[in-house]
ZABAVO-699518 format. One line per 4 residues: number of its first residue (from 1); for each residue x, z, y of C-alpha. Coordinates in nm, 3 decimals, always signed. Layout:
! ZABAVO-699518
NUM = X:Z:Y  ...
! end
This chain:
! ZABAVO-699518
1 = +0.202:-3.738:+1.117  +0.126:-4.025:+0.831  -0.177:-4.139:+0.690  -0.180:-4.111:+0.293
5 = +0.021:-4.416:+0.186  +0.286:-4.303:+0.431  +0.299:-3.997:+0.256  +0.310:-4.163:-0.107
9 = +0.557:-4.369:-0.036  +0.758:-4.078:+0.084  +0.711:-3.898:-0.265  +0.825:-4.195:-0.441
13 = +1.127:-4.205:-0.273  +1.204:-3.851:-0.372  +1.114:-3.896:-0.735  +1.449:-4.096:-0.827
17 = +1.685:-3.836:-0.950  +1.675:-3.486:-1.049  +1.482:-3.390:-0.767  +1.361:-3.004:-0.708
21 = +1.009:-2.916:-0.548  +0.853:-2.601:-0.413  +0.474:-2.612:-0.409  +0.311:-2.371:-0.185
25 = -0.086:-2.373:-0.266  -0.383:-2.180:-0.134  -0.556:-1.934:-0.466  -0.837:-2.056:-0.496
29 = -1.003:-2.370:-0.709  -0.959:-2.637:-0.472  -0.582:-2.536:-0.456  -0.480:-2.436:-0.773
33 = -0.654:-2.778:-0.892  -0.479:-3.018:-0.656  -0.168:-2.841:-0.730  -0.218:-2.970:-1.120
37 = -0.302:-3.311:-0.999  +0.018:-3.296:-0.797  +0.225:-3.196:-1.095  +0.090:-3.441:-1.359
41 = +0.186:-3.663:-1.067  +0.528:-3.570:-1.077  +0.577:-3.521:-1.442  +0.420:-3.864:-1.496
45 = +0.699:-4.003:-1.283  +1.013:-3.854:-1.405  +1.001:-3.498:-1.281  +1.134:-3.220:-1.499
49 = +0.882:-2.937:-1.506  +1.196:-2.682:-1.471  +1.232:-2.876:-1.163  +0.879:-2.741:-1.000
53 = +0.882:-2.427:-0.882  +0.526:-2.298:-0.747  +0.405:-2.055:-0.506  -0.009:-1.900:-0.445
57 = -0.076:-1.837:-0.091  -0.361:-1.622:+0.008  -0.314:-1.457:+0.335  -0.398:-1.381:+0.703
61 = -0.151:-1.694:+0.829  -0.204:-1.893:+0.535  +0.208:-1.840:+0.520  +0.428:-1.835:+0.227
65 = +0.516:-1.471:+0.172  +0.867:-1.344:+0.303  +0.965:-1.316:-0.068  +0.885:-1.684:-0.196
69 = +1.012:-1.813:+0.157  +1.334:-1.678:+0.114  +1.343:-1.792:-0.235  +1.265:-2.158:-0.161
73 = +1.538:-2.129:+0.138  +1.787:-2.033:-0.162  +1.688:-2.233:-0.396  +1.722:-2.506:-0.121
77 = +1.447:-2.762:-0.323  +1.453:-3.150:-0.244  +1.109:-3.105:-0.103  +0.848:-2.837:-0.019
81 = +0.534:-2.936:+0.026  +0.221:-2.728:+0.096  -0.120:-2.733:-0.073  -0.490:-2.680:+0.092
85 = -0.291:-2.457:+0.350  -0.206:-2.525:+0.681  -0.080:-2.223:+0.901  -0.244:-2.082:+1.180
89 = +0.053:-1.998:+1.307  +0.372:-2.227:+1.330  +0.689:-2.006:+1.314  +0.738:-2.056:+0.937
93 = +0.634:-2.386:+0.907  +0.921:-2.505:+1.266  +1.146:-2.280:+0.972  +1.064:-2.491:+0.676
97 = +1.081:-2.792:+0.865  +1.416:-2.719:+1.000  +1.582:-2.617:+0.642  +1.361:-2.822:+0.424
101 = +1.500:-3.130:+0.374  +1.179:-3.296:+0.340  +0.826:-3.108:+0.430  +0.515:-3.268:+0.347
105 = +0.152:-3.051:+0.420  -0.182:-3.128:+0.273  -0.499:-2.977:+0.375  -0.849:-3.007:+0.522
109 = -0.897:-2.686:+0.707  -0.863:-2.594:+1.069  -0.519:-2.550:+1.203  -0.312:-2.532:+1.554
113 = -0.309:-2.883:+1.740  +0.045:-2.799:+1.793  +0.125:-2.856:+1.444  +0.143:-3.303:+1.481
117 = +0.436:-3.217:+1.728  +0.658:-3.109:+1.467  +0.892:-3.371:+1.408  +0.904:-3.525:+1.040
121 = +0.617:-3.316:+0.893  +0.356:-3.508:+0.706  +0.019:-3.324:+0.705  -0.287:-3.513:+0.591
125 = -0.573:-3.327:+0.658  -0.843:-3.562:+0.653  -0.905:-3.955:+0.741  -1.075:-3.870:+1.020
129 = -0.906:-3.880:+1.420  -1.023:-3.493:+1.461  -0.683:-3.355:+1.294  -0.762:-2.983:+1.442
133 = -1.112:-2.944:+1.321  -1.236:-2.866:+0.966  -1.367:-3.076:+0.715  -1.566:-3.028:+0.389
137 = -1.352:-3.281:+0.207  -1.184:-3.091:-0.017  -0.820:-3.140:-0.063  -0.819:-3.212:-0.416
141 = -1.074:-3.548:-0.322  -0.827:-3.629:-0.059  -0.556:-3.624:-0.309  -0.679:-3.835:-0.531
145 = -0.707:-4.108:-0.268  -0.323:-4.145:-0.386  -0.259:-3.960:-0.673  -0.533:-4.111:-0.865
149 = -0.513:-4.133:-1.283  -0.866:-4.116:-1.471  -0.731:-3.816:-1.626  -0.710:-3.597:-1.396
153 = -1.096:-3.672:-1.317  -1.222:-3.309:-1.406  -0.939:-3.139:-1.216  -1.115:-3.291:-0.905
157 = -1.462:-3.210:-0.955  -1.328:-2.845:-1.027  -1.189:-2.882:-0.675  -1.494:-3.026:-0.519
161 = -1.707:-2.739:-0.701  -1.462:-2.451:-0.602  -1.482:-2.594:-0.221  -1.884:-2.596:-0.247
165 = -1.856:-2.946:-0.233  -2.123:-3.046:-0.446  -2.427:-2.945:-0.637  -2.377:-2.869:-1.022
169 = -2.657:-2.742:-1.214  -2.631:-2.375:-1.326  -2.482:-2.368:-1.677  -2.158:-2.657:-1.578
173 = -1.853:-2.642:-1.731  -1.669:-2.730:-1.397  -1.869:-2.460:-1.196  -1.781:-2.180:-1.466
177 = -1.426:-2.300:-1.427  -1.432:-2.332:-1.074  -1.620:-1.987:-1.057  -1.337:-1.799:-1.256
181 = -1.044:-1.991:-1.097  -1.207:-1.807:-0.752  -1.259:-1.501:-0.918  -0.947:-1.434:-1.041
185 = -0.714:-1.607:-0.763  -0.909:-1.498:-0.424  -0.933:-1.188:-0.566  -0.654:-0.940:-0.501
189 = -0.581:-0.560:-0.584  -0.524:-0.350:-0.318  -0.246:-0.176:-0.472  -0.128:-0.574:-0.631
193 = +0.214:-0.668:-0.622  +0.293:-0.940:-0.470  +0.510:-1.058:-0.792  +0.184:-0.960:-0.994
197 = -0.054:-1.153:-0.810  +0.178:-1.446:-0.823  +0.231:-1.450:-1.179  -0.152:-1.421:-1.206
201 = -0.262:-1.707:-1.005  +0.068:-1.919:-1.149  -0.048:-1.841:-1.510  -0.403:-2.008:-1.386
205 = -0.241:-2.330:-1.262  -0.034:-2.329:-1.582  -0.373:-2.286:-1.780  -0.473:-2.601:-1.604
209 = -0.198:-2.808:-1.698  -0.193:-2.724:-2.072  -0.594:-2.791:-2.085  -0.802:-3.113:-2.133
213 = -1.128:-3.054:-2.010  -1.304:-2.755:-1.830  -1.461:-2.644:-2.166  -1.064:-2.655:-2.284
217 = -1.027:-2.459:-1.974  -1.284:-2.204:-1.996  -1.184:-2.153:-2.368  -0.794:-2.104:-2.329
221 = -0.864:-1.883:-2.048  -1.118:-1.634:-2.219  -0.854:-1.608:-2.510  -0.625:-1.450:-2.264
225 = -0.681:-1.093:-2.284  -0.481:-1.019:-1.945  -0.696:-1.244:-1.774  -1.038:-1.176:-1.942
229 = -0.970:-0.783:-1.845  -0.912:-0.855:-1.458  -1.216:-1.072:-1.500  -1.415:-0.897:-1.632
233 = -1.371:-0.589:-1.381  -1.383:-0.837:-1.116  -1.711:-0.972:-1.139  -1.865:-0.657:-1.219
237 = -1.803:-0.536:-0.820  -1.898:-0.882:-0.720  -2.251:-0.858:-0.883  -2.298:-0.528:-0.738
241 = -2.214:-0.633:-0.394  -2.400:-0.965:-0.428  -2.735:-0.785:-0.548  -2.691:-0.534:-0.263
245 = -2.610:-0.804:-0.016  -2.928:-0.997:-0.157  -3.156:-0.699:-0.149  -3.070:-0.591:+0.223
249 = -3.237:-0.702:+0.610  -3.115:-0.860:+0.836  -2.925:-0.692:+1.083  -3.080:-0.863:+1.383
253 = -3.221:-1.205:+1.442  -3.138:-1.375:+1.732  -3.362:-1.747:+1.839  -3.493:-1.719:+1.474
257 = -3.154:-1.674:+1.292  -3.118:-1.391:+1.036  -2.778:-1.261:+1.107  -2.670:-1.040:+0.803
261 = -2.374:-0.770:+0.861  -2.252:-0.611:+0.522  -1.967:-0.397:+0.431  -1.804:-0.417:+0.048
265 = -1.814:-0.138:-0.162  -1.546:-0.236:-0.439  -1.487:+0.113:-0.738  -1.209:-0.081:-0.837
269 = -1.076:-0.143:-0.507  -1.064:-0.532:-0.507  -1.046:-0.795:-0.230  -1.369:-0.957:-0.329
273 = -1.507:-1.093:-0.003  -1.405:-1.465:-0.059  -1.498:-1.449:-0.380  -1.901:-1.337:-0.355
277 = -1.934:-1.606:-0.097  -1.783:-1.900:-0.293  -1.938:-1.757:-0.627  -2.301:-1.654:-0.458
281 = -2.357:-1.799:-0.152  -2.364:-2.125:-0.208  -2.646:-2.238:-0.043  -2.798:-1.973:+0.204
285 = -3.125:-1.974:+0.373  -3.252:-2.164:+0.646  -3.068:-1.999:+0.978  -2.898:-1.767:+0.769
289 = -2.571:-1.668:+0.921  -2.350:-1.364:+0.670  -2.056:-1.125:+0.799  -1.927:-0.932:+0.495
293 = -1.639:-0.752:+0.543  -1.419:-0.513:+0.393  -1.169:-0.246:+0.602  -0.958:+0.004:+0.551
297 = -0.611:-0.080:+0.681  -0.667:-0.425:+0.717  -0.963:-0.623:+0.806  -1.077:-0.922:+0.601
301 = -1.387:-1.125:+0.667  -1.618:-1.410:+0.552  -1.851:-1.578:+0.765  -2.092:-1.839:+0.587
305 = -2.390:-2.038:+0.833  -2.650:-2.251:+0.739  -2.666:-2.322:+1.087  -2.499:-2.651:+1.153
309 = -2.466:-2.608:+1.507  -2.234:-2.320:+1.415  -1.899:-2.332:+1.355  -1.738:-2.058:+1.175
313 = -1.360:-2.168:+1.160  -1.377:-2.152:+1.554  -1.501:-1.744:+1.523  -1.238:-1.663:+1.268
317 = -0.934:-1.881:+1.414  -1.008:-1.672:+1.718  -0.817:-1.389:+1.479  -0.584:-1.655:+1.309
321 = -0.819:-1.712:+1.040  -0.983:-2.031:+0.984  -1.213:-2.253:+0.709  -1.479:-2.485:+0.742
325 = -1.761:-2.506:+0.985  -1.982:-2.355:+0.774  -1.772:-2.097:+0.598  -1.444:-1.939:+0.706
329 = -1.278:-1.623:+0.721  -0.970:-1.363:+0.814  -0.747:-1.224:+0.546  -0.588:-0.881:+0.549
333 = -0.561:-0.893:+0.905  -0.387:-0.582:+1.063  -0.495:-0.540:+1.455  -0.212:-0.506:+1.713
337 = -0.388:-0.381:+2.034  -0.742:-0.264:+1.865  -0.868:-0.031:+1.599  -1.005:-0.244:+1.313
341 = -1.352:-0.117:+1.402  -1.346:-0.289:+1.799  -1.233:-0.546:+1.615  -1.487:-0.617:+1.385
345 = -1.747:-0.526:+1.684  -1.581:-0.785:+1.873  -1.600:-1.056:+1.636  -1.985:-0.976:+1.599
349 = -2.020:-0.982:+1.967  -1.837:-1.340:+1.925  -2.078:-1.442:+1.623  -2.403:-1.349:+1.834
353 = -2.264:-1.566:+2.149  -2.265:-1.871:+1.904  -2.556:-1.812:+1.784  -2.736:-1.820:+2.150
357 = -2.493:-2.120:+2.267  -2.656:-2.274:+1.957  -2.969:-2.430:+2.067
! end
């Protein structure tokens, strides 16, 4: 475990030579942002960009998938480092660790206390001595506090507005970007590929790279016709289940808080959970606590609080999921011992026990 100059220093070593990297990073702004920053970083020093291979992650474990992780064991890179994504479970990472020659993590959400006992793996999830609990810096801030060129500026605050890190006015540049970047990388088809979704969300960070500015952004990115299209049909079952979700009563109200319980509907049979909460719940109503959920054969769920005294990353790592105090949430999660209906009802059952410990 090193602070962030530790870790620098580390990367500079590496950077003499042709050096290979595999970049793991979570699909949504906050990733796909720091994991430009990162690669300017490298390219500025030396790095060949045919030397960077890069992988989205965007699942229950927060794991590369079987196929990139046995791609990065062949490819055998100098370095593998991971992005806004710590595991909640440890298997693959003791892996990497053990074949990787060098392993470096950075992230700012919840994970396992067990991780600082793996030997040689430098995680830097927040300058703060609580390593296992979640912070709302976002990792593309924390970044920054070493990676740090004026340039890269907008990349950040594309972060920090993808993360709900801040407070943009309606109509920003960086909250449209960081608004589509969610869209279209949280976002997955039920029936997706994992090669397709990969080449989606890598296309995005590419995007990034080749841009400016978030206007820059914006504009090369509604010039792609691939990725206006799955836009496009996106957001269209996000607005519906926003407006519904806006429209409906709250399920039951325990010591004053409105606890809302609501199911997605997606036509076009999208993953969109994530998404409506980063995209239209930023700021929820006093004592407002949301469970939206979507099932079918697997369970995924978003919790967002405005109650501080709750912390959602506790409810969800209690099914390997994770997040932030006030948001956080399970990914295609497929139950061993319990239909995915006592599962759900046991989560709520969780989610109404915080909310009476939370006086």
């Amino acid at each position: 475990m090193l602070n962030f100059e530790s870790t620098q220093k580390i990367l500079l070593e590496k950077l003499h030579g042709k050096k290979t990297f595999a970049i793991g990073y979570h699909a949504d702004a906050d990733g796909m942002s720091s994991t430009s920053i990162l690669i300017n970083y490298l390219l500025k020093n030396g790095v060949l960009r045919e030397n960077i291979t890069i992988y989205p992650i965007n699942n229950l474990h927060r794991n590369f998938e079987l196929s990139h992780l046995k791609e990065i064991m062949s490819n055998q890179p100098d370095v593998v480092i991971c992005v806004d994504c710590a595991t909640s479970k440890l298997e693959q990472f003791y892996y990497i660790r053990e074949k990787a020659k060098t392993f470096i993590c950075i992230d700012h959400h919840m994970f396992p206390p067990e991780i600082i006992n793996i030997p040689h793996l430098y995680i830097n999830s927040r300058m703060f001595p609580e390593l296992t609990e979640p912070q709302n810096f976002t990792t593309s801030k924390l970044m920054n506090s070493f990676l740090f060129d004026p340039s890269n500026a907008w990349l950040e605050l594309i972060g920090l507005e993808g993360d709900v890190a801040t407070q943009s006015m309606q109509g920003s540049s960086l909250l449209e970007a960081a608004n589509q970047i969610n869209i279209l990388g949280l976002v997955k088809e039920k029936e997706e590929s994992i090669d397709e979704f990969t080449n989606r969300c890598n296309l995005l960070v590419n995007l990034l790279l080749e841009s400016n500015n978030a206007p820059n952004f914006i504009e090369k990115l509604k010039s792609n016709k691939f990725l206006k299209k799955t836009h496009d049909t996106i957001i269209n079952d996000i607005h519906y289940n926003a407006q519904k979700i806006l429209e409906m009563k709250p399920t039951f109200e325990i010591n004053h808080n409105k606890i809302f319980i609501y199911k997605i509907h997606s036509p076009n049979k999208f993953n969109i959970a994530e998404a409506i909460l980063k995209n239209h719940f930023r700021h929820v109503g006093y004592n407002e606590t949301y469970l939206i959920y979507s099932a079918d054969d697997t369970l995924t769920v978003r919790l967002y609080t405005s109650n501080t005294k709750i912390d959602c990353s506790k409810i969800a790592g209690l099914l390997y999921g994770g997040g932030h105090t006030n948001r956080a949430g399970i990914t295609d999660m497929k139950p061993d011992d319990l239909t995915i209906d006592m599962t759900l009802d046991m989560l709520i059952e969780k989610l109404k026990d915080a909310i009476k410990d939370a006086k």
